[in-house]
C-alpha positions in Angstrom: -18.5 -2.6 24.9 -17.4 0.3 23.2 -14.8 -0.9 19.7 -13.3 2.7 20.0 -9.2 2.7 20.6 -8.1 5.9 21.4 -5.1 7.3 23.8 -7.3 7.5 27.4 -8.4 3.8 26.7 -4.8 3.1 26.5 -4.1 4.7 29.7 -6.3 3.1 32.0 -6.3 -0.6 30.2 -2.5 -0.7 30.5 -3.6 0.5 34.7 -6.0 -2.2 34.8 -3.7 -5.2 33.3 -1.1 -4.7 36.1 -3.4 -4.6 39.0 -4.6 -8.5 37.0 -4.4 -11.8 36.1 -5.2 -12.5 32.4 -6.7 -15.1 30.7 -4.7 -15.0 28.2 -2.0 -12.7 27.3 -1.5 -12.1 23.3 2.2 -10.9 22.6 2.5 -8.9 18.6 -0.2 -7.1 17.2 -0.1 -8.2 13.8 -3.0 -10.2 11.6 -2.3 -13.6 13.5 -2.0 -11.7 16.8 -4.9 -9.3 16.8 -6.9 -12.3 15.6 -5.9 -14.6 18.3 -7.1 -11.9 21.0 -10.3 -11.6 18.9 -10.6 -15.5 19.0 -9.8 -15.7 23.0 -12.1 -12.8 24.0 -14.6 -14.5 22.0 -14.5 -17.7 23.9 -14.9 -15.9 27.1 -11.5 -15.7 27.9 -10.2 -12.3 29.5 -7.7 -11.2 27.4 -4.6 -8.5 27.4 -2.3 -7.9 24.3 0.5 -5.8 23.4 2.7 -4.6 21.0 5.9 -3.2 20.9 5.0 -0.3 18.5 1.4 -0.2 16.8 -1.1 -2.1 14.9 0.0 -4.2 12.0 3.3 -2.4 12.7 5.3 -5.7 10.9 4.8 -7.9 8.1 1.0 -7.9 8.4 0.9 -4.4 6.7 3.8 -5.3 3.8 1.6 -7.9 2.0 0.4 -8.4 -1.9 -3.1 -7.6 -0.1 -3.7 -11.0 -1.8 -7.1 -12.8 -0.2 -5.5 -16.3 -2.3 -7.3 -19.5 -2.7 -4.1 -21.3 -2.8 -3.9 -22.0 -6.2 -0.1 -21.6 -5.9 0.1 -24.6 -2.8 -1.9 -26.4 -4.9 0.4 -26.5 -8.4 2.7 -27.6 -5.5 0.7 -30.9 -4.3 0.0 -28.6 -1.1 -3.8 -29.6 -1.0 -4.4 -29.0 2.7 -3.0 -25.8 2.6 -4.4 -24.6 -0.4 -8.1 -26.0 1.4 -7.7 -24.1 4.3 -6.6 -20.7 2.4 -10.1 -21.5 0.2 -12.0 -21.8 2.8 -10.5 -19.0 5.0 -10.8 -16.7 2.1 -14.1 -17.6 2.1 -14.8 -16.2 5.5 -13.5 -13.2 4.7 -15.2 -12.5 1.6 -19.1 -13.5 2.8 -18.7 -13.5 6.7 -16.1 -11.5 8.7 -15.2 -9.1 5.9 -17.3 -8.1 3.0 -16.4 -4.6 3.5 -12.7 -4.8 3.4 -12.2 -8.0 1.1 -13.6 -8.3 -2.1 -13.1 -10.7 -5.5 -10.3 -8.6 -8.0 -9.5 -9.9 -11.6 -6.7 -11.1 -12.8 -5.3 -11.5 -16.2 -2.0 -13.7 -17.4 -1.1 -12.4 -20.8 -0.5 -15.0 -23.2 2.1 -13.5 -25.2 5.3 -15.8 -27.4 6.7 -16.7 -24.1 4.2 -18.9 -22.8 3.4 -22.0 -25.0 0.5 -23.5 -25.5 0.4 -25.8 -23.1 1.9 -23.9 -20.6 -1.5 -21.9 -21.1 -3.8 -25.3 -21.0 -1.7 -26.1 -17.6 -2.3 -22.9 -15.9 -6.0 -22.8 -16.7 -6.7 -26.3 -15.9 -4.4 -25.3 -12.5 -7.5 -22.4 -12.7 -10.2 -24.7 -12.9 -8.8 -26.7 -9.8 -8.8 -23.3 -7.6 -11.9 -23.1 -8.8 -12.8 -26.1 -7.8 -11.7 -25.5 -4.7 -13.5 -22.6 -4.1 -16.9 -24.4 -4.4 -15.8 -27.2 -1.5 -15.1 -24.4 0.5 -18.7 -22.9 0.1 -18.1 -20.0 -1.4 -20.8 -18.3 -4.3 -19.6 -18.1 -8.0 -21.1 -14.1 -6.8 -18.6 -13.9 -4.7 -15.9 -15.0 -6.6 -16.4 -15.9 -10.5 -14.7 -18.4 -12.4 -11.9 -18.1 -15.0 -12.1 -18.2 -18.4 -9.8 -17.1 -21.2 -10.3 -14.1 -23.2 -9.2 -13.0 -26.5 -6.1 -10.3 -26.9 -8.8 -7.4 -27.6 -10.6 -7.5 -24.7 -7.0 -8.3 -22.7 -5.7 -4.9 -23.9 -9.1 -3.3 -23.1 -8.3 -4.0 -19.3 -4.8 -3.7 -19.7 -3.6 -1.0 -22.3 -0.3 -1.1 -21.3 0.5 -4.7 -22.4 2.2 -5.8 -25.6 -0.2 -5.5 -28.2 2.5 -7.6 -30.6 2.5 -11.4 -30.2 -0.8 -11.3 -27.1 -2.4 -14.4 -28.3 -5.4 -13.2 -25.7 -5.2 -13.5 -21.7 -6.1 -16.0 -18.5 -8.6 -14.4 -17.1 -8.7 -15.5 -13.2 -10.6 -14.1 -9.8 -9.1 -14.2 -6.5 -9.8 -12.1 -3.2 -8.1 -9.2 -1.9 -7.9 -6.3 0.9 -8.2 -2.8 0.4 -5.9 -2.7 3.1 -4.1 -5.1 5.2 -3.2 -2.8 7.8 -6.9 -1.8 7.9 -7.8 -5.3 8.4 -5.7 -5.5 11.7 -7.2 -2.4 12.9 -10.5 -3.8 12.6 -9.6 -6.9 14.2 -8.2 -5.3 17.1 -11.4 -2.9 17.7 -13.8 -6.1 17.4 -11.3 -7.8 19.9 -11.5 -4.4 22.1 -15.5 -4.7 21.1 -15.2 -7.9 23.2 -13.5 -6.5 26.4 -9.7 -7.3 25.2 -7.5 -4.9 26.2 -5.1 -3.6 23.5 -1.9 -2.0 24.3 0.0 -0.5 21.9 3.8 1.2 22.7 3.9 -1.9 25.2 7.3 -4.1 24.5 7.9 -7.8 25.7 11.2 -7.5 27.1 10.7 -11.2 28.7 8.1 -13.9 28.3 7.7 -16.9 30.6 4.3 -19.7 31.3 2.6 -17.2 33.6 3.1 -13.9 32.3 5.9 -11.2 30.9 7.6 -8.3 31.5 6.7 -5.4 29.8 8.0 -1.6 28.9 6.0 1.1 28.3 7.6 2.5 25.5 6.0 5.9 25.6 7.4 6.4 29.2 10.0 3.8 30.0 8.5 2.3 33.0 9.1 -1.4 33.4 6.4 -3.6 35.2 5.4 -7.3 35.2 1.9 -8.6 33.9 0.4 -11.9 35.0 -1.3 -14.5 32.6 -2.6 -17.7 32.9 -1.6 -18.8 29.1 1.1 -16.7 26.8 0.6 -16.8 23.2 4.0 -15.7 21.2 2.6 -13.9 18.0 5.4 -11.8 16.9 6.1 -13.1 13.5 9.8 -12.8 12.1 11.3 -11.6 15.6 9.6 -15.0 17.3 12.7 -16.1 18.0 13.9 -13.0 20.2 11.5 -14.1 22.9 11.0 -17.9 22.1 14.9 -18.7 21.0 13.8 -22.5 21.0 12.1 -21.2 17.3 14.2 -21.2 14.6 13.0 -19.2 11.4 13.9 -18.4 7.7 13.1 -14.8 7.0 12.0 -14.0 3.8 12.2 -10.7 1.9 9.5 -9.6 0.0 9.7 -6.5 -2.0 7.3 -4.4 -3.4 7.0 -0.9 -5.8 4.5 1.2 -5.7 4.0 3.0 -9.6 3.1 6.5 -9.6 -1.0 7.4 -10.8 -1.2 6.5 -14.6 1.6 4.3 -14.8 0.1 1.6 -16.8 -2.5 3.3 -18.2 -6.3 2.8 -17.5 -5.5 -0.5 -15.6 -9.0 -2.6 -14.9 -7.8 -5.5 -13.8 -4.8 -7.2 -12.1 -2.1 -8.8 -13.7 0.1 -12.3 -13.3 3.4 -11.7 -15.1 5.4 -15.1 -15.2 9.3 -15.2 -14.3 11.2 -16.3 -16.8 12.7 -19.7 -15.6 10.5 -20.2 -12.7 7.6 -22.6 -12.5 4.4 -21.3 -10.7 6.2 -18.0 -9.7 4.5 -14.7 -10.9 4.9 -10.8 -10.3 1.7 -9.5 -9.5 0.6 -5.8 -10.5 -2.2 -4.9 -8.1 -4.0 -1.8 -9.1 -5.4 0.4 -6.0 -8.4 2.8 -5.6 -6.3 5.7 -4.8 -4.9 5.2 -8.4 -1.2 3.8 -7.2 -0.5 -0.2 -8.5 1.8 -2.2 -6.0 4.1 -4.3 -8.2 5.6 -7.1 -6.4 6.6 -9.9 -4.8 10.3 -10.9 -4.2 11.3 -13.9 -2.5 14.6 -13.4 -1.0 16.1 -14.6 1.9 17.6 -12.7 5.0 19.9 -13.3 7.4 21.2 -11.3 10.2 19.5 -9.6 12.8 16.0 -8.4 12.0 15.3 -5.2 11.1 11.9 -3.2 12.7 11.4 -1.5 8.9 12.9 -3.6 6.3 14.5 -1.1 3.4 14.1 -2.6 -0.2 17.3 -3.2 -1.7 18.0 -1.8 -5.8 18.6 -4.9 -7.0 14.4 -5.6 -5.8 13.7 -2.7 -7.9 15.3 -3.6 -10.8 14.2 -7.7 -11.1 10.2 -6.3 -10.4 10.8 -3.6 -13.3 12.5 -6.4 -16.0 9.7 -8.8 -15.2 6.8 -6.4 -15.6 8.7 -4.9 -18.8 8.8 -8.5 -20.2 4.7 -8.0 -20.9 4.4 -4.2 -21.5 4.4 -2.1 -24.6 7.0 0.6 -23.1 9.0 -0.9 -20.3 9.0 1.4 -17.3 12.0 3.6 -16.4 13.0 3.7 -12.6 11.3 7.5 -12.5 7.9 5.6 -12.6 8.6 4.0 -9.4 6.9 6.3 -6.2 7.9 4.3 -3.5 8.9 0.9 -2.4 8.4 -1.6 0.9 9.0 -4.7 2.0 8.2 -7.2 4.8 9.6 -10.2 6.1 8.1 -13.6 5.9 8.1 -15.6 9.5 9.1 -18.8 7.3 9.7 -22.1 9.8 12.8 -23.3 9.0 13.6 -26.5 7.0 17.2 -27.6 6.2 18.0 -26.5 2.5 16.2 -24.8 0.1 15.0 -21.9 -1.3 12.6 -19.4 1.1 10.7 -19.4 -2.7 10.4 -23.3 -1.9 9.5 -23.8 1.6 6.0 -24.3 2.8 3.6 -21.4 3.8 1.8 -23.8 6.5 1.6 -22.4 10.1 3.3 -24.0 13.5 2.0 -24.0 16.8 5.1 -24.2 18.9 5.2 -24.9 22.6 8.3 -23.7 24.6 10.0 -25.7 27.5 8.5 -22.5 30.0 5.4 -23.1 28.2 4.8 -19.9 26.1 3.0 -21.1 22.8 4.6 -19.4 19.8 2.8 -19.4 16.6 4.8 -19.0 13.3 4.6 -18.8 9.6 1.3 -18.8 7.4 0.1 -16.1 5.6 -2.4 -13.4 5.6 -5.1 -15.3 4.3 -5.1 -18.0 7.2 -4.9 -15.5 10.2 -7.9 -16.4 10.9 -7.3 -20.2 11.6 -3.4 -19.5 12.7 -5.1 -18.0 15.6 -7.7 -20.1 16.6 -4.7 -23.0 16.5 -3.1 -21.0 18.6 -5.8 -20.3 21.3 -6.8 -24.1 21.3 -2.9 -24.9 22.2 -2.6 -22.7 24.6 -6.1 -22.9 26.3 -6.5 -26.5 25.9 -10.3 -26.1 28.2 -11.7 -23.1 26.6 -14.9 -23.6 24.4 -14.4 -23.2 21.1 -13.3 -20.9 18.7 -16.5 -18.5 17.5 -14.8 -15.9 15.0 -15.3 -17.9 11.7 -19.2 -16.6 11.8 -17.7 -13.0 14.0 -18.7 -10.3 12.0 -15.3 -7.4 12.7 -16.1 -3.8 12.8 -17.6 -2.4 10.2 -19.2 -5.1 8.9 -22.8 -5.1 7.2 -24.6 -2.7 4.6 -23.6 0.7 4.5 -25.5 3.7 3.8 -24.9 7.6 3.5 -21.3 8.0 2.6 -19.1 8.1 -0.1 -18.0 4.7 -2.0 -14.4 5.7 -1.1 -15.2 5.6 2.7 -17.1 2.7 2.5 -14.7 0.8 1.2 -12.2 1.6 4.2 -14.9 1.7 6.9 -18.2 0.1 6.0 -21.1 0.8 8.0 -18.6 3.0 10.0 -18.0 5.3 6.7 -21.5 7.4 7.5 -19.5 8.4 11.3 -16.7 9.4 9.3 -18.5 10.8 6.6 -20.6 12.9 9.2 -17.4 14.2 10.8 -16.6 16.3 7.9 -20.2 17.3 7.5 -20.3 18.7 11.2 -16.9 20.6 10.4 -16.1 21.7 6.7 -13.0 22.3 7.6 -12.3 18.5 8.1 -13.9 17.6 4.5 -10.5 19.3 3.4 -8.4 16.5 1.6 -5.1 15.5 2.7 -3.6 13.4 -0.1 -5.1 10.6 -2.5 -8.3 11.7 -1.3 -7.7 11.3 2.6 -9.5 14.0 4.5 -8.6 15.3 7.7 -12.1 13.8 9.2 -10.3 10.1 8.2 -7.0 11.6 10.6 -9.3 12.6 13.5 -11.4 9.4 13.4 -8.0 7.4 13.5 -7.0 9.3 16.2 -10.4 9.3 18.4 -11.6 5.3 17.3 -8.8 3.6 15.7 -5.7 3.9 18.3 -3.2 5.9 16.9 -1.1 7.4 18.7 1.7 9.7 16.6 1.7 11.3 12.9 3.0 7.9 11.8 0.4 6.1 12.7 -1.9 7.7 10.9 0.1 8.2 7.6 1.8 4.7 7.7 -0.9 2.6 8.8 -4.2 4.0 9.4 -4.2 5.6 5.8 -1.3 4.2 3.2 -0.4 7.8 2.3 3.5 7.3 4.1 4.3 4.9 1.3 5.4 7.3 -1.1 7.5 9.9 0.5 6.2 13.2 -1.4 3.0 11.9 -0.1 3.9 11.7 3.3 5.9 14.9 3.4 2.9 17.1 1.8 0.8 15.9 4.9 2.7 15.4 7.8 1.4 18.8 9.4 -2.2 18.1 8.7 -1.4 14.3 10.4 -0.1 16.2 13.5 -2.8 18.6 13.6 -5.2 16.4 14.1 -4.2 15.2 17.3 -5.3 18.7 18.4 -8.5 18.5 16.4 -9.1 14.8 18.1 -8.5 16.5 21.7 -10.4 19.1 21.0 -13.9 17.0 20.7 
């Protein structure tokens, strides 16, 4: 079946679902969401799910882009955990998705505040990841091993960094995601691939054993839809519909620094906190030339917010930690933009959020809607499969850790940029602009107007936001967004036109 989301699909799917009985009905359109109607479908199952707003709309799109090995769980005596994020990031990286996760360097700069055998701890802590990585089957090509390296070299992939006191750098490898958001939308195409249908602007009002009722958010009408198994995958508003689950939300924050901030920046950094143990800042450099500076760990209470708004005092602890490491501190006016997600932590009495564990649940409600809660990008993969098993205890099993997603495979004819975002899909895009010169025109950070049309015609969206806030990551800094807003809304015309 055809992988293409697109407004008309919409339209009659959303028809066909109320005149049926699902399989399986998948509620939140996050990672863990999308991947547990990949996972269903799969299996045979048929398969309906919905969001309230779009694709990777939540926390799923507010994420370090971090493809971790679990290095972190396991400084923590979390083996199992840090296993299964080995061994899922190893599906990502050689199976499902070469083309959108990849291996990314990472130095720790030894400078005066780390001691000695602080730096022997944290690279025998490497080694173990390491070490980890091979039981998980994953190639040293793949993902290379750590080593240390001296100051010069350190300053030759980070220029920005203190050149006085560096005493040289951990040099470590972990996986990453060009873009999360990206990652859903492929998941949801190879899911559509399948025969699930995807529903977008579709809101859960109520959910119950058997089914839900639903609101069309883009024209009001309420209806009821029939399932024969509910899965609850709505993250950090879980509760809302499943009010047996109790959660911790988490804040994490991060800044995005403007082209150039820190220099020619080749690699990653881990900036330790001063006072924490086995907590870093991570400075992400991205293609388009932006570097994501983040995380915070701060917990939230209150009702929860669609679009979480980063808070000064975020701003200001990212900034002092980075600064700790750099030659010239950063002022404010270097910062572009910031977000922030929520984390869907389970609760456990006392505690820091920093503290508690990142390992999924599986819930079952007394009306017998399965919620699924927690994790973390990495583990999608097996959150969802968990999930399906609870909630269809007699379907075969789960198929999607050897399921290529969209896009998958060798790609030829297009740019390096495209291929990066689309894979084998990047010659289509590529060919879009050939067809029309006009849509070869760039946008901003290198976004064309061919990448707008081809979100609008095969990826689902729906409004200007879509494409400038998930689609494409130009929304994240508001001059961005701003300068092309009109050419986003144009090409809904262009997409109709076809």
């Amino acid at each position: 079946m055809n992988s293409s989301l697109n407004a008309a699909r919409r339209a009659r799917e959303l028809a066909e679902a109320r005149d049926s009985v699902a399989d399986v009905l998948v509620v939140g359109l996050g990672a863990t969401g999308a991947g547990a109607a990949l996972d269903a479908v799969s299996r045979g199952l048929s398969v309906v799910a919905v969001d309230a707003h779009d694709l990777a709309f939540g926390t799923s799109r507010w994420s370090s882009k971090l493809i971790h090995g679990g290095l972190r769980y396991l400084a923590r005596g979390q083996v199992g955990v840090a296993r299964e994020s080995a061994a899922e990031r190893g599906v990502l990286l050689t199976r499902t998705a070469p083309h959108l996760v990849t291996a990314q360097p990472y130095l720790l700069p030894v400078t005066d505040g780390v001691t000695r055998a602080q730096a022997t701890a944290t690279m025998t802590g490497y080694r173990l990841g390491d070490a980890l990585r091979a039981a998980a089957g994953t190639p040293r090509r793949a993902l290379p091993g750590p080593c240390r390296i001296p100051a010069e070299r350190a300053l030759a992939l980070a220029p920005a960094l203190r050149a006085d006191g560096l005493r040289g750098a951990l040099l470590s490898w972990d996986g990453r995601v060009v873009d999360d958001a990206r990652l859903v939308v492929a998941l949801a195409r190879t899911a559509a691939a399948h025969g699930a249908r995807i529903l977008t602007r579709c809101r859960a009002l109520s959910l119950h054993g058997d089914g839900a009722q639903l609101r069309d958010e883009l024209t009001g009408a309420e209806f009821g839809l029939r399932a024969r198994a509910v899965i609850n995958a709505t993250g950090v508003w879980a509760g809302g519909l499943a009010p047996s689950v109790v959660l911790r939300p988490s804040r994490g924050t991060h800044l995005v620094l403007r082209p150039g901030a820190l220099g020619g920046l080749r690699a990653g950094l881990h900036v330790p906190i001063p006072g924490e143990r086995n907590r870093y800042v991570l400075v992400l450099p991205q293609a388009d030339g932006r570097i994501y500076v983040g995380i915070t760990d701060e917990p939230v209470d209150g009702p929860v917010p669609d679009v979480v708004r980063p808070p000064e005092s975020d701003v200001t602890f990212l900034l002092d930690v980075l600064g700790s490491v750099l030659e010239r501190p950063l002022g404010r006016e270097e910062v572009a933009g910031a977000f922030a997600g929520l984390r869907p932590l389970v609760d456990a009495q006392g505690g820091r959020t920093a503290d508690l564990s990142r390992r999924h649940a599986v819930l079952r409600s007394p009306e017998g809607v399965v919620t699924v809660v927690g994790g973390k990008l990495t583990t999608y993969r097996r959150m969802a499969e968990d999930a399906v098993d609870a909630a269809c205890p007699g379907a075969p099993g789960s198929r999607t850790a050897r399921l290529p997603l969209v896009g998958a495979g060798v790609a030829e004819g297009a740019p390096r940029r495209l291929v990066e975002r689309y894979g084998t899909e990047a010659a289509a895009v590529h060919a879009l602009a050939r067809l029309d010169p006009s849509l070869a025109e760039p946008v901003a950070l290198g976004v064309t107007r061919a990448e707008l049309v081809w979100g609008v015609r095969h990826e689902g969206a729906l409004d200007a936001a879509d494409l400038l806030d998930r689609r494409t990551r130009i929304g994240l800094v508001p001059e961005d967004r701003e300068a092309a807003l009109a050419a986003a809304e144009w090409a809904f015309e262009a997409a109709a036109a076809e």
